[in-house]
Residue frames as qw, qx, qy, qz and C-alpha x, y, z in Angstrom:
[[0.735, 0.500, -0.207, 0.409, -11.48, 1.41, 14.62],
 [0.631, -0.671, -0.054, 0.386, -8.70, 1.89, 16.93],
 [0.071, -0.884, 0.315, 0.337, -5.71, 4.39, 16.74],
 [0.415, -0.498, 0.683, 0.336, -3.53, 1.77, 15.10],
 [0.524, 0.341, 0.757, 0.190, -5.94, 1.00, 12.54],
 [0.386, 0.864, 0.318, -0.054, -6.38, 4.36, 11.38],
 [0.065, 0.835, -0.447, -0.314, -2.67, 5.06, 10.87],
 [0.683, -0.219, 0.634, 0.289, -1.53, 1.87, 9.26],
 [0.577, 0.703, -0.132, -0.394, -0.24, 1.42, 6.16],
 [0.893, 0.062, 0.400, 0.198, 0.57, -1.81, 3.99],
 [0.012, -0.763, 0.547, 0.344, 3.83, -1.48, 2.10],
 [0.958, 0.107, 0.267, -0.003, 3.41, -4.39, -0.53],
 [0.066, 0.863, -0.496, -0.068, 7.49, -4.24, -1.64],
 [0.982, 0.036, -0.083, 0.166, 10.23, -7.16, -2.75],
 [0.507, 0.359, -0.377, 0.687, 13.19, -5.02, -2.82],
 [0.460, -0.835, -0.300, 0.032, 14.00, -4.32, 0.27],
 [0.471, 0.215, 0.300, 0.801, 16.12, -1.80, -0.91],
 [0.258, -0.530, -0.377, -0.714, 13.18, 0.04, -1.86],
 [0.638, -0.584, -0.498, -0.065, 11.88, -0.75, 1.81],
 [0.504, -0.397, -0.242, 0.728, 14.59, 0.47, 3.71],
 [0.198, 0.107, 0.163, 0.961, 14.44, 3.91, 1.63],
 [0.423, -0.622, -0.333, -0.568, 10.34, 4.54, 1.88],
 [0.634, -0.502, -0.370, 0.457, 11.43, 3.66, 6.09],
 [0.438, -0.133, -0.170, 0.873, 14.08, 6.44, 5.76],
 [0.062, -0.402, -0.359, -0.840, 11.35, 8.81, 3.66],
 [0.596, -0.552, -0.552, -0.188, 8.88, 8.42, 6.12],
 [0.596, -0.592, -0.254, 0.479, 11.29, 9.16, 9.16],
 [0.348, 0.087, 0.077, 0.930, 12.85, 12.37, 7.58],
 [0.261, -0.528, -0.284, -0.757, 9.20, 13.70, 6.57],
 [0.018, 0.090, -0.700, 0.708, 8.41, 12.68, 10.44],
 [0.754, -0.142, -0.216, -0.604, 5.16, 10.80, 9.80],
 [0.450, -0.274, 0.752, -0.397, 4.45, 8.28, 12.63],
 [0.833, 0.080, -0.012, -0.547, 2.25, 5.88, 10.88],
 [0.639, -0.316, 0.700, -0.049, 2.74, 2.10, 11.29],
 [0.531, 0.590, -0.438, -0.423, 4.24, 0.54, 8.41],
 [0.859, -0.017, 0.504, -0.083, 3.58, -2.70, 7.78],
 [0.341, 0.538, -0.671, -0.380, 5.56, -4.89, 4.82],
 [0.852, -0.035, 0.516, -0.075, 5.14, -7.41, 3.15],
 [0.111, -0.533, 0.684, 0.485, 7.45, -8.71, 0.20],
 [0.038, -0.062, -0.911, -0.406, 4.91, -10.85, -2.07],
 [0.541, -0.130, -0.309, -0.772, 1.53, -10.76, -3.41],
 [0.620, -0.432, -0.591, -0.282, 0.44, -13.63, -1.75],
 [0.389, -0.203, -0.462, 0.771, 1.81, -12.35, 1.49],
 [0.214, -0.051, 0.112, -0.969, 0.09, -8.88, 0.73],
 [0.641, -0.324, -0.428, -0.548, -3.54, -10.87, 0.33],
 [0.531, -0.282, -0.675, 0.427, -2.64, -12.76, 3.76],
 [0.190, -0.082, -0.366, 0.908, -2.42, -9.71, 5.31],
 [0.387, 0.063, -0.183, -0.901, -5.65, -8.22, 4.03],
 [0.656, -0.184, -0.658, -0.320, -7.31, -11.40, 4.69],
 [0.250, -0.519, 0.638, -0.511, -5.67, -11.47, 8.17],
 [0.980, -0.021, -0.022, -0.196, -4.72, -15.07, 7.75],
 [0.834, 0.098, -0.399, 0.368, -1.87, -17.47, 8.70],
 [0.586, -0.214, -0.401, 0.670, 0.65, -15.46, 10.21],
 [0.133, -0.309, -0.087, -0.938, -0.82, -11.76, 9.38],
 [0.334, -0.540, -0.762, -0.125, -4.35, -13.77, 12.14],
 [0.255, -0.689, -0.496, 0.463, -4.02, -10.68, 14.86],
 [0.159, 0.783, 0.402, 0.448, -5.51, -7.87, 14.04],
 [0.500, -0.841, -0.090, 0.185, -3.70, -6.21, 16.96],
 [0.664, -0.313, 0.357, 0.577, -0.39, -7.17, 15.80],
 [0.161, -0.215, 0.445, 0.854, -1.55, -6.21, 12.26],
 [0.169, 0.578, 0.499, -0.623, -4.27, -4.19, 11.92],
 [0.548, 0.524, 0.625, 0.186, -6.07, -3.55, 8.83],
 [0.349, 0.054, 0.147, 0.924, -4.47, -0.70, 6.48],
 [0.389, 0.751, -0.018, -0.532, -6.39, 2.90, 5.63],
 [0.541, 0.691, -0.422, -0.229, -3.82, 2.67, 2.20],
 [0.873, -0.096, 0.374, 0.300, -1.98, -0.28, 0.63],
 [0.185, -0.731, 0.538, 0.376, 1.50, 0.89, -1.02],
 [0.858, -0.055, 0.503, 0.086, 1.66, -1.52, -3.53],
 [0.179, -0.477, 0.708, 0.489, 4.61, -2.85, -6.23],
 [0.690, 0.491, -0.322, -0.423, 3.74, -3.76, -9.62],
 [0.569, 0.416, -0.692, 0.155, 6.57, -6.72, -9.87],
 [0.496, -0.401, 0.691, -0.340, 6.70, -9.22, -6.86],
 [0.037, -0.300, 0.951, -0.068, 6.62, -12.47, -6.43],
 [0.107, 0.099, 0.924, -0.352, 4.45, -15.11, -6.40],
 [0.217, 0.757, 0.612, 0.078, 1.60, -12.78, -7.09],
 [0.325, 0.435, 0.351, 0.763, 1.75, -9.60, -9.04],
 [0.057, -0.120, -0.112, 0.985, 0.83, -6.32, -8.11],
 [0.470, -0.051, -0.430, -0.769, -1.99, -6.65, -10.68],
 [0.433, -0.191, -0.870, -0.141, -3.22, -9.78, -9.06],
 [0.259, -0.314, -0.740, 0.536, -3.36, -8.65, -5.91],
 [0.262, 0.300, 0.176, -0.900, -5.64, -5.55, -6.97],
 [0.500, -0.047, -0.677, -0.538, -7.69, -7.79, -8.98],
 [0.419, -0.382, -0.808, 0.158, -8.16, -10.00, -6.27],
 [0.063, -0.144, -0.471, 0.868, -8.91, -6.75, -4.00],
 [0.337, 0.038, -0.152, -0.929, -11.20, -5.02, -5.95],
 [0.550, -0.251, -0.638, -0.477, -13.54, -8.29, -6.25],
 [0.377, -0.205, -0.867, 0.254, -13.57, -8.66, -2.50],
 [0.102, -0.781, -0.396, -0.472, -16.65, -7.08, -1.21],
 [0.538, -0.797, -0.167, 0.217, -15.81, -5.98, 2.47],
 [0.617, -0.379, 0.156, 0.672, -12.30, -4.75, 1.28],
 [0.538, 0.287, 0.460, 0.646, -12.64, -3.18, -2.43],
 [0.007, -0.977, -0.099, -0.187, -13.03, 0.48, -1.28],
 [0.841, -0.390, 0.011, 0.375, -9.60, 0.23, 0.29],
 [0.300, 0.920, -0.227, -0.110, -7.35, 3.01, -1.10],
 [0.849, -0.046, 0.333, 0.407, -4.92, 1.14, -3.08],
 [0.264, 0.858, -0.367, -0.244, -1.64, 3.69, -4.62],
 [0.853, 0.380, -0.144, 0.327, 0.35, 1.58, -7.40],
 [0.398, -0.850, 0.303, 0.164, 4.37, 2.17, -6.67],
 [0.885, 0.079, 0.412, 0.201, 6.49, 1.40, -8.82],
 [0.392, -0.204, 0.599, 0.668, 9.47, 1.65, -11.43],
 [0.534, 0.358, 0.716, 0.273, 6.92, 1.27, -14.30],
 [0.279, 0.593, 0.189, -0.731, 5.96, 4.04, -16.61],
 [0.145, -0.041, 0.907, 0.394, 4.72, 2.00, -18.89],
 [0.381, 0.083, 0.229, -0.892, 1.52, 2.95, -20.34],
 [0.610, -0.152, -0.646, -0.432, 0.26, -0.44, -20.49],
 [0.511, -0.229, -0.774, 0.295, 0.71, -0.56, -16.76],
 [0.026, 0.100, 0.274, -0.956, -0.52, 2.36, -16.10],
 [0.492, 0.147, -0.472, -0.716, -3.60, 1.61, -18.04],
 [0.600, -0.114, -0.787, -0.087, -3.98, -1.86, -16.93],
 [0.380, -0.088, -0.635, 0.667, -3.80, -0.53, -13.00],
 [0.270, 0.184, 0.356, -0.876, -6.59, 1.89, -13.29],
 [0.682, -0.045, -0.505, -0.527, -8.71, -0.57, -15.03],
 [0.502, -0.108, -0.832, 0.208, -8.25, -2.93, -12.48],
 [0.459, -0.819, -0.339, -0.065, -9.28, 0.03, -9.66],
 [0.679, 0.153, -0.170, 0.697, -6.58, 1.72, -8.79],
 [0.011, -0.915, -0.383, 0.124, -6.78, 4.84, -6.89],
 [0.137, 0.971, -0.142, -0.137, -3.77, 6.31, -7.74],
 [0.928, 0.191, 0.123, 0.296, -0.61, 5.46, -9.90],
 [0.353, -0.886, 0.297, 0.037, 2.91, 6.83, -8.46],
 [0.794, 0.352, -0.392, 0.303, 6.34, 6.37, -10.29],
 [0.877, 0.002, -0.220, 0.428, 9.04, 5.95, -8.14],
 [0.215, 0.968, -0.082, 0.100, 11.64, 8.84, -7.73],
 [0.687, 0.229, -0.537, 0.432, 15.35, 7.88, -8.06],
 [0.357, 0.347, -0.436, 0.750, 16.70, 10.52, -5.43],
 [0.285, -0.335, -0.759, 0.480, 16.03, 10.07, -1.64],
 [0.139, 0.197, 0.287, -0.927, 14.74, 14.04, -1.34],
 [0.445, -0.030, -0.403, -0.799, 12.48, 13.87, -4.43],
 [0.489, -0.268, -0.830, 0.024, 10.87, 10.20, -2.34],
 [0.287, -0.367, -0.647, 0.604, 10.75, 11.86, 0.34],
 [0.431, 0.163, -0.010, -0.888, 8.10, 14.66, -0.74],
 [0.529, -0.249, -0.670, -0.457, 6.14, 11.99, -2.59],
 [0.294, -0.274, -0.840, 0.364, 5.91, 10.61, 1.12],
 [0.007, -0.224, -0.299, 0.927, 5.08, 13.74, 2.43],
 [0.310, -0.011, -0.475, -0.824, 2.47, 14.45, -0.24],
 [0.584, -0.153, -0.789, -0.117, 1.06, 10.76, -0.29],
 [0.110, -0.372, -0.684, 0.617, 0.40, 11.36, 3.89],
 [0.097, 0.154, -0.052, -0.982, -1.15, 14.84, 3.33],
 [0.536, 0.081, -0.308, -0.782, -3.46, 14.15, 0.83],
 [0.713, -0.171, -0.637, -0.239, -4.57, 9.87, 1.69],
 [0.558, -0.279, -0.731, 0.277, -4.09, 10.05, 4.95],
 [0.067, 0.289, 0.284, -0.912, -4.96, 13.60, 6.52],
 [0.311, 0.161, -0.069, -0.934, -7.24, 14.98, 3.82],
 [0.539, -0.114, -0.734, -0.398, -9.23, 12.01, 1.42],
 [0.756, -0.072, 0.304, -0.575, -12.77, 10.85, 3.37],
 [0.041, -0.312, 0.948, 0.057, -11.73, 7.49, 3.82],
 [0.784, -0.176, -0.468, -0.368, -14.90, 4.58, 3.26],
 [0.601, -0.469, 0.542, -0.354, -15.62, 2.51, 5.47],
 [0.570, 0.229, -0.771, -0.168, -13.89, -1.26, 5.27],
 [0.890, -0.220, -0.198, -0.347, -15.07, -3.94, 6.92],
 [0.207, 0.587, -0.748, 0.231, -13.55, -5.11, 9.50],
 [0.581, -0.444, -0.671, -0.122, -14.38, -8.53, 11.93]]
Protein backbone atom coordinates (compact mmCIF):
# COMPACT_ATOMS: atom_id res chain seq x y z
CA UNK A 1 0.00 0.00 0.00
CA UNK A 2 1.30 3.31 -0.81
CA UNK A 3 1.07 6.63 1.21
CA UNK A 4 -2.02 7.68 -0.70
CA UNK A 5 -3.75 4.59 -0.08
CA UNK A 6 -3.41 4.64 3.48
CA UNK A 7 -4.79 8.15 3.93
CA UNK A 8 -7.73 8.09 1.61
CA UNK A 9 -11.02 8.42 2.35
CA UNK A 10 -14.35 7.91 0.24
CA UNK A 11 -16.94 10.56 0.98
CA UNK A 12 -20.16 8.85 -0.51
CA UNK A 13 -22.39 12.43 -0.34
CA UNK A 14 -25.31 14.07 -2.81
CA UNK A 15 -25.54 17.32 -1.15
CA UNK A 16 -22.85 19.02 -1.89
CA UNK A 17 -23.65 21.29 0.66
CA UNK A 18 -22.86 18.69 3.03
CA UNK A 19 -19.52 18.23 0.92
CA UNK A 20 -18.30 21.54 0.96
CA UNK A 21 -18.82 21.64 4.94
CA UNK A 22 -17.04 17.99 5.84
CA UNK A 23 -14.03 19.88 3.19
CA UNK A 24 -14.17 22.92 5.55
CA UNK A 25 -14.26 20.35 8.86
CA UNK A 26 -11.46 18.56 7.74
CA UNK A 27 -9.30 21.77 6.90
CA UNK A 28 -10.02 23.56 10.29
CA UNK A 29 -9.25 20.17 12.29
CA UNK A 30 -5.98 20.18 9.85
CA UNK A 31 -6.17 16.53 8.76
CA UNK A 32 -4.39 16.02 5.38
CA UNK A 33 -6.08 12.97 4.16
CA UNK A 34 -7.25 12.68 0.52
CA UNK A 35 -10.82 13.01 0.15
CA UNK A 36 -12.33 11.50 -2.45
CA UNK A 37 -16.35 12.12 -3.40
CA UNK A 38 -18.59 10.73 -4.95
CA UNK A 39 -22.39 11.86 -5.14
CA UNK A 40 -24.34 8.41 -5.87
CA UNK A 41 -24.38 4.91 -4.88
CA UNK A 42 -23.61 3.66 -8.05
CA UNK A 43 -20.77 6.07 -8.38
CA UNK A 44 -19.61 5.03 -4.75
CA UNK A 45 -19.51 1.07 -6.00
CA UNK A 46 -17.49 2.37 -9.23
CA UNK A 47 -15.10 3.65 -7.14
CA UNK A 48 -14.63 0.62 -4.92
CA UNK A 49 -14.68 -1.49 -7.89
CA UNK A 50 -12.20 0.93 -9.58
CA UNK A 51 -14.18 0.90 -12.76
CA UNK A 52 -15.14 3.29 -15.61
CA UNK A 53 -13.91 6.49 -14.68
CA UNK A 54 -12.81 5.72 -10.84
CA UNK A 55 -9.99 2.66 -13.43
CA UNK A 56 -6.59 4.35 -11.80
CA UNK A 57 -5.80 3.38 -8.77
CA UNK A 58 -3.24 6.20 -8.67
CA UNK A 59 -5.67 8.79 -9.41
CA UNK A 60 -8.04 7.02 -6.94
CA UNK A 61 -6.73 4.83 -4.70
CA UNK A 62 -8.61 2.49 -2.65
CA UNK A 63 -10.14 4.04 0.74
CA UNK A 64 -8.95 2.83 4.55
CA UNK A 65 -12.87 4.32 5.49
CA UNK A 66 -15.90 5.00 3.28
CA UNK A 67 -18.05 8.11 4.66
CA UNK A 68 -21.17 7.09 3.51
CA UNK A 69 -24.96 8.87 3.11
CA UNK A 70 -27.98 6.99 3.79
CA UNK A 71 -30.19 8.92 0.93
CA UNK A 72 -28.51 9.24 -2.60
CA UNK A 73 -29.28 8.55 -5.70
CA UNK A 74 -29.51 5.92 -7.87
CA UNK A 75 -28.35 3.59 -5.19
CA UNK A 76 -28.94 3.94 -1.52
CA UNK A 77 -26.64 4.06 1.16
CA UNK A 78 -28.10 0.68 2.22
CA UNK A 79 -27.42 -0.78 -1.16
CA UNK A 80 -24.22 0.15 -1.43
CA UNK A 81 -23.28 -1.57 2.05
CA UNK A 82 -25.19 -4.51 1.07
CA UNK A 83 -23.47 -4.76 -2.00
CA UNK A 84 -20.07 -4.15 0.08
CA UNK A 85 -20.39 -6.41 2.69
CA UNK A 86 -21.10 -9.43 0.10
CA UNK A 87 -17.94 -8.59 -1.78
CA UNK A 88 -15.24 -10.80 -0.57
CA UNK A 89 -11.90 -8.83 -1.19
CA UNK A 90 -13.63 -5.55 0.05
CA UNK A 91 -16.19 -6.46 3.05
CA UNK A 92 -13.73 -5.71 5.91
CA UNK A 93 -13.55 -2.15 4.68
CA UNK A 94 -14.49 0.25 7.54
CA UNK A 95 -17.68 1.61 6.41
CA UNK A 96 -19.16 4.87 9.01
CA UNK A 97 -23.00 5.57 8.05
CA UNK A 98 -23.44 9.66 7.87
CA UNK A 99 -26.29 10.93 7.84
CA UNK A 100 -29.44 13.14 8.83
CA UNK A 101 -31.26 9.92 9.94
CA UNK A 102 -31.97 9.05 13.51
CA UNK A 103 -34.30 6.85 12.74
CA UNK A 104 -34.18 3.68 14.53
CA UNK A 105 -35.14 1.70 11.66
CA UNK A 106 -32.07 3.04 9.96
CA UNK A 107 -30.03 2.71 12.46
CA UNK A 108 -31.01 -0.85 12.90
CA UNK A 109 -31.18 -1.71 9.35
CA UNK A 110 -27.32 -0.24 8.90
CA UNK A 111 -25.79 -2.39 11.49
CA UNK A 112 -27.52 -5.38 10.22
CA UNK A 113 -26.30 -4.84 6.98
CA UNK A 114 -22.43 -4.41 8.59
CA UNK A 115 -21.92 -1.27 9.48
CA UNK A 116 -19.06 -0.28 11.53
CA UNK A 117 -20.25 2.67 12.90
CA UNK A 118 -23.46 4.90 12.69
CA UNK A 119 -22.84 8.88 12.97
CA UNK A 120 -25.72 11.54 12.95
CA UNK A 121 -24.87 14.53 11.41
CA UNK A 122 -24.30 17.73 13.58
CA UNK A 123 -26.13 20.93 12.45
CA UNK A 124 -23.31 23.45 13.61
CA UNK A 125 -19.95 23.69 11.70
CA UNK A 126 -17.82 23.45 15.31
CA UNK A 127 -19.86 20.49 16.66
CA UNK A 128 -18.84 18.68 12.65
CA UNK A 129 -15.86 19.62 13.05
CA UNK A 130 -14.93 17.49 16.31
CA UNK A 131 -16.88 14.58 14.86
CA UNK A 132 -14.07 14.99 12.10
CA UNK A 133 -11.52 15.25 14.48
CA UNK A 134 -12.75 12.27 16.50
CA UNK A 135 -13.68 10.10 13.33
CA UNK A 136 -9.60 10.68 12.21
CA UNK A 137 -8.32 9.86 15.75
CA UNK A 138 -10.00 6.90 16.40
CA UNK A 139 -10.46 5.11 12.29
CA UNK A 140 -7.69 6.43 11.05
CA UNK A 141 -4.75 6.81 13.70
CA UNK A 142 -5.87 4.29 16.30
CA UNK A 143 -8.40 1.14 14.82
CA UNK A 144 -5.98 -1.95 13.33
CA UNK A 145 -7.14 -1.62 10.00
CA UNK A 146 -7.66 -5.39 7.93
CA UNK A 147 -6.25 -5.98 5.22
CA UNK A 148 -8.36 -5.25 1.72
CA UNK A 149 -7.51 -6.54 -1.27
CA UNK A 150 -6.17 -4.72 -3.56
CA UNK A 151 -5.03 -5.65 -7.57
Amino acid sequence: MNTAEQQTILLAEDDSNQVLLIRRALRKANLTQLLQVVSDGEAAIAYLCGEGSYADRKSYPLPILVLLDLKMPRKSGFEVLEWLKQQPELKRLPVIVLTTSTEMHDIQKAYDLGVNSYLVKPVAFNDLTAMIKLLEAYWVNLNQRPFVYTD
